[in-house]
Each structure stands twice: as C-alpha cells, then as structure tokens.
C-alpha positions as CSV (number, residue, x, y, z in Angstrom):
1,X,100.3,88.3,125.0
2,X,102.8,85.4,123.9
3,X,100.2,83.5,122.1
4,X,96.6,83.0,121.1
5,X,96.4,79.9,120.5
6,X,93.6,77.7,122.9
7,X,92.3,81.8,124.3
8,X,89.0,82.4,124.4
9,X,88.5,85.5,122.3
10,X,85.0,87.8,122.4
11,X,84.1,89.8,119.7
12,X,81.1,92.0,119.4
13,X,79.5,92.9,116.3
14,X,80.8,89.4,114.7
15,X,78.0,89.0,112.4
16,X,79.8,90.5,109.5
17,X,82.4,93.0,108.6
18,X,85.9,93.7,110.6
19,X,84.0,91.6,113.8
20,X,83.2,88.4,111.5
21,X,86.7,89.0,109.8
22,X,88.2,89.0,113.1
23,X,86.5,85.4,113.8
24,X,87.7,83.9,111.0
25,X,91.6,84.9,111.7
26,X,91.2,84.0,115.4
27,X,89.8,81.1,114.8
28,X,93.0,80.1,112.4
29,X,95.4,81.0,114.6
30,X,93.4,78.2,117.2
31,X,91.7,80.4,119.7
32,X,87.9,79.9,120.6
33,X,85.4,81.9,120.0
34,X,82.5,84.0,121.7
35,X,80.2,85.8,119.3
36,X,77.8,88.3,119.8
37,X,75.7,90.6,117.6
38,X,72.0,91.7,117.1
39,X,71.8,89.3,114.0
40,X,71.4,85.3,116.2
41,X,71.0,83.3,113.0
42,X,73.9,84.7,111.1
43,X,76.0,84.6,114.4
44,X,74.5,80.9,114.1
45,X,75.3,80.1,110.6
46,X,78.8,82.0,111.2
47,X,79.6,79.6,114.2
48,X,78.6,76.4,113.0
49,X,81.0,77.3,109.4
50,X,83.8,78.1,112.3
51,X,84.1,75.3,114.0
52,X,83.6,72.8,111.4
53,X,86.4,74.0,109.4
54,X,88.8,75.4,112.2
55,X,88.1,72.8,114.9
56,X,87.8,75.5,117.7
57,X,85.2,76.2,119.7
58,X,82.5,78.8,119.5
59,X,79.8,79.7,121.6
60,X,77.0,82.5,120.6
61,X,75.0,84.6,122.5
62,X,72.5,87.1,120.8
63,X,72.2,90.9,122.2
64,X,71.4,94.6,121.2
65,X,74.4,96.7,122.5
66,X,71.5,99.7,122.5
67,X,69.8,98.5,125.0
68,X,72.0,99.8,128.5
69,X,72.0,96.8,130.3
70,X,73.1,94.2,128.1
71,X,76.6,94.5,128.3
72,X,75.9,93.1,131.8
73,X,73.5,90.5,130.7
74,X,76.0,89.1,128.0
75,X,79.1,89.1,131.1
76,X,76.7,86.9,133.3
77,X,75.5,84.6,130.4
78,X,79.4,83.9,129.5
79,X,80.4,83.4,132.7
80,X,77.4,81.2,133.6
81,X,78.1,79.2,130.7
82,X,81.3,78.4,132.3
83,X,83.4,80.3,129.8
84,X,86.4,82.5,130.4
85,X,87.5,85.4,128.5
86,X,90.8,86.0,127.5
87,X,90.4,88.6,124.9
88,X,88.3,91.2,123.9
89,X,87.5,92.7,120.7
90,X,85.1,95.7,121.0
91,X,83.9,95.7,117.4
92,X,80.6,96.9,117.8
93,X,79.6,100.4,116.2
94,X,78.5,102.5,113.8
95,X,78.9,106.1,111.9
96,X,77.1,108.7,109.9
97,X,78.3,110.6,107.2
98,X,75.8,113.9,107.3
99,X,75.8,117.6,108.3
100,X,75.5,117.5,111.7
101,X,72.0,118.9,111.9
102,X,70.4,116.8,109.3
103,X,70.6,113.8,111.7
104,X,68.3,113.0,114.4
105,X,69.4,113.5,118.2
106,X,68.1,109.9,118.6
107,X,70.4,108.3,116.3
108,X,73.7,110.4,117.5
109,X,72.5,108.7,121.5
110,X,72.6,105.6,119.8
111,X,76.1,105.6,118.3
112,X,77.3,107.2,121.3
113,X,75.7,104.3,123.4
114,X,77.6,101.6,121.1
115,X,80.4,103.5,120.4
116,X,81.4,105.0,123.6
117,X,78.9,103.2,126.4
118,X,78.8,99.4,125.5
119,X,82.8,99.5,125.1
120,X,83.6,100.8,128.5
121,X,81.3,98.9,130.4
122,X,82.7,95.3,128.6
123,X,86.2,97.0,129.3
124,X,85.5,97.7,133.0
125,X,83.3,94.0,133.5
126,X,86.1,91.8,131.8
127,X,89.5,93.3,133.4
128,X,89.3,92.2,136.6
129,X,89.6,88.5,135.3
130,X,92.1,89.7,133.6
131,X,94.0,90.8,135.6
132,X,93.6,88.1,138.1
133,X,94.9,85.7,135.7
134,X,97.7,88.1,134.9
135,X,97.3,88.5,131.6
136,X,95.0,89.3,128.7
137,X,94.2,91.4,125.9
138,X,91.7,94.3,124.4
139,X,91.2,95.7,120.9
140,X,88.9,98.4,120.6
141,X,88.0,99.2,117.3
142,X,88.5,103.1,116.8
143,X,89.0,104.8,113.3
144,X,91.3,106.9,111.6
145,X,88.7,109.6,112.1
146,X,89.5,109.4,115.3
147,X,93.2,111.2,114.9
148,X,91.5,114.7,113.7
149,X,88.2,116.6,114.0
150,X,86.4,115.3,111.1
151,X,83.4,117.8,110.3
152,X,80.6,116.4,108.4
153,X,81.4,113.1,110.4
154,X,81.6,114.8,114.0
155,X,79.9,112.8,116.0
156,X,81.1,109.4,114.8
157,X,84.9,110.7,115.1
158,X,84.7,112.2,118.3
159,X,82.8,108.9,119.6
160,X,86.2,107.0,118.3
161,X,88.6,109.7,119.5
162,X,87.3,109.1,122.8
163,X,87.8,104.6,122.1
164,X,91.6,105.8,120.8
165,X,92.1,108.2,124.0
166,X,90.4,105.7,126.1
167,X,92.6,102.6,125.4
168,X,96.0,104.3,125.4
169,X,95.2,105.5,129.0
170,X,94.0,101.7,129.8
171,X,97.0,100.6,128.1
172,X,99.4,102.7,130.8
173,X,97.0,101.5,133.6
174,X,97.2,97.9,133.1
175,X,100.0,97.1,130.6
176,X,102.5,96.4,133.6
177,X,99.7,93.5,134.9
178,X,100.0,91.9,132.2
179,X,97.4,93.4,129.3
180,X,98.1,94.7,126.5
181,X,94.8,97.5,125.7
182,X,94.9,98.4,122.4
183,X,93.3,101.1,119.7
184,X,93.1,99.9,116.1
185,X,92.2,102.4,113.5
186,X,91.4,101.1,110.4
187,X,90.5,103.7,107.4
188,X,87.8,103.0,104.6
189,X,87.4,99.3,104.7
190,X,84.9,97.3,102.5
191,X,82.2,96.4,105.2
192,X,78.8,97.4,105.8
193,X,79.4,100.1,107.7
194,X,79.0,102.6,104.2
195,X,75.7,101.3,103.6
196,X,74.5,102.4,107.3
197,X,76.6,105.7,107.5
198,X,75.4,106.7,103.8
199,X,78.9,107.2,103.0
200,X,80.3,108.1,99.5
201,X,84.0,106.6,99.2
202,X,83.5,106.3,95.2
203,X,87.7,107.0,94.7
204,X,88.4,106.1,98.1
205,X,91.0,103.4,98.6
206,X,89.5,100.4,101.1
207,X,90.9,97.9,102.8
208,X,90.4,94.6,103.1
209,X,88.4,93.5,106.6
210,X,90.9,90.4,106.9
211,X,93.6,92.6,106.3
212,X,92.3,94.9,109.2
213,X,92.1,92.2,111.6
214,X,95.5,90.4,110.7
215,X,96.9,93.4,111.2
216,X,95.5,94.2,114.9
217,X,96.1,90.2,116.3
218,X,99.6,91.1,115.1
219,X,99.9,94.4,116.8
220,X,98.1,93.0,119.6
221,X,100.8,90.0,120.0
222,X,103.3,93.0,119.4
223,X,101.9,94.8,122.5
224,X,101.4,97.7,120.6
225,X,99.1,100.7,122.3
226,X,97.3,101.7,118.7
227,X,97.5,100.6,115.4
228,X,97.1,102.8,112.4
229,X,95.9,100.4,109.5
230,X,97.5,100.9,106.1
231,X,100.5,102.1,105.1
232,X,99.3,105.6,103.5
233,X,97.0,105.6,106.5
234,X,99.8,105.9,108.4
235,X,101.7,108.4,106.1
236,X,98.5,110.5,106.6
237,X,98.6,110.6,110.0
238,X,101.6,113.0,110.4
239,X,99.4,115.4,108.7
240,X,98.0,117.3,112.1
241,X,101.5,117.0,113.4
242,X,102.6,119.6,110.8
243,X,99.3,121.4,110.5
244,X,97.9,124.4,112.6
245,X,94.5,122.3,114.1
246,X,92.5,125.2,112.0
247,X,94.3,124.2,109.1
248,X,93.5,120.9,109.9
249,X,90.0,121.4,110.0
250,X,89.7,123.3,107.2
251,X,91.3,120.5,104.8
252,X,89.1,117.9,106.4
253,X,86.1,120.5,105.9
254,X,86.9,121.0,102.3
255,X,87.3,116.9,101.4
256,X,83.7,116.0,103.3
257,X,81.9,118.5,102.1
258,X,82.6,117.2,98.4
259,X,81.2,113.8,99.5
260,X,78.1,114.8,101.7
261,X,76.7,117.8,99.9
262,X,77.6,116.8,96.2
C-alpha cells in the first residue's frame, strides 16, 4: 500500500493493548476506523476520544471472537453499514504461560479459536474485496514465540506459528494483486495480555504498544511479509538458525521453566 491516509482500517481486539495502540496511530496518520472487541463501552469511550481529537471516522461494533459465528456476523454488520474495508489488523488473542497440563482443555480451544479460527475466517471474508479493488492490506498479530517451540508456552506459540506461517503463504498468494499480508511479532510488550497469561516478565525488557504498532503500519507501507519487533528481538532471532532445534528447545526449556515453576 502507497498510503493510509482516508482507508478504512478494522482492528479486532481494539479495546486496549497493541489493538487500541493500533487505533490511535491509524487514526493519526488519517485513516478511519472500525473497532471491535468484547468490551462495547470501552470500544465506545475509545471511539468517541478518536474522533474528536483525530477528525476521522470510527464506527464500533461489539462481538465475542469465541463464539464461531461471529466473524461472519461482524462482515455483514460492516458491510450493511455501508462500510468498506481496506485494512485489517487481526489483533485479537491471547496466551498462557503454564505447564501444559495444568491448564484446562477448554481454555487451550479457546485460544485456538481466537488465535487460529477467528483470524482465518476475517482473512478469507475480507480478501475478496480486496482484491477486487486491487489493493489492500493485513496485519496479523503473531509473536516472537512464534519463531521456536516455546515449552511451558506451547500452545500459545504454536497457535502464532501457525498466524506467522499462515500470512507469509497469503503474502505469496496475493501480494502480486495488490496486498500486502503481513506477520508482526512483537516480544514482551506492556499490555494486558501478562495479567491473562499469568506471565512473570519481572527482568524482561517490554515494549511499548505504540511502538509495536508504528512499527507494523511502517512495515506494512514497506510491503514487508513479517516484522520482527525490536532490535534485540531481531538479534535473537538468528538464534535457531545456528542452533540444532534440540538445542533450541532445550535453552527455551531451561528460561521458562525459571518463570513458571519458580
């Protein structure tokens, strides 16, 4: 994309965090807005802030990515509300820090259905618009976790492995039509998403959420396939490169297991 300026831009999971970060620097750089998120009155308050200070547009529409069908039911509510989209920022999601047995089965189906389910199904609704306008764009919020097996956090790395996998192979479907599909991987970032996974990042450097989301509009505009955030983030990312994936695994092993059974 050439510009973002006057594009409608979607972002799930904009109550707070990376998605509400992502608002705000959208919103700055003049595109309008559609937000969604379990959380109506925040998404309200959050909206009504938006526009009165940016002078964009922004439209709301409550929904529980959980539930199976509402992916679909948020599509036809946008598009009967006349709107278009021209970008997509699959935000939505969420981890657990735990040995894999001391979580329930119920919980891992529900990451799995945010993570993994609600992303593809807004991917697959929203490109053929794309696509018949010829051009358009997709973030989909994966992890750093995602570039290793990551025991202690197996589940929630393998969900965004499958977001980082999943958006490169988009990226070489559809990048000659005109959209650029993208994976950003932020690390440790100061959001809520701790408090939910019951993760312990005391000595852990974070980023910023607004640095996370400047950082994917501009790779985004770049038409970049994935973006590692942070510059030792990056660094770190060589590791399994140089590394036999046992020895991988084992120095991942070794740094969890300090957090979650401390």
């Amino acid at each position: 994309m050439k510009t973002i300026k006057n594009k409608t831009v979607l972002i799930t999971g904009a109550s707070s965090g990376i998605g509400e970060a992502f608002a705000y620097e959208f919103a700055k750089q003049g595109s309008n807005l559609i937000l969604t998120a379990r959380s109506e009155d925040k998404l309200n308050f959050l909206a009504s802030k938006i526009s009165k200070e940016y002078k964009v547009k922004v439209s709301v529409f409550g929904g529980d990515l959980l539930q199976k069908e509402t992916p679909y039911k948020l599509y036809n509510q946008i598009k009967e509300a006349g709107l278009s989209i021209d970008i997509l920022i699959n935000n939505a999601g969420f981890g657990k820090w735990t040995n894999f047995l001391d979580e329930s089965i119920e919980q891992y189906e529900d990451m799995i259905e945010i993570n993994i389910n609600a992303l593809l199904k807004l991917c697959h609704l929203v490109l053929p618009d794309m696509i018949k306008k010829g051009e358009g764009g997709i973030i989909n919020v994966a992890s750093t976790g995602a570039l290793q097996p990551c025991p202690y956090v197996a589940a929630y790395c393998a969900s965004k492995s499958f977001v980082l996998d999943f958006s490169e192979a988009l990226y070489g479907e559809y990048n000659k039509k005109g959209i650029t599909i993208m994976a950003l991987c932020p690390g440790n970032t100061t959001t809520g998403f701790q408090s939910v996974a019951k993760a312990y990042t005391k000595g852990m450097a974070a980023d910023k959420p607004q640095d996370v989301a400047k950082q994917g509009i501009k790779a985004l505009l770049k038409n970049k396939s994935f973006k590692i955030v942070g510059t030792m983030n990056y660094i770190q990312s060589f590791l399994p490169r140089f590394l036999t994936r046992k020895a991988m695994i084992n120095v991942v092993s070794s740094m969890m297991n300090s957090k979650i059974n401390r």
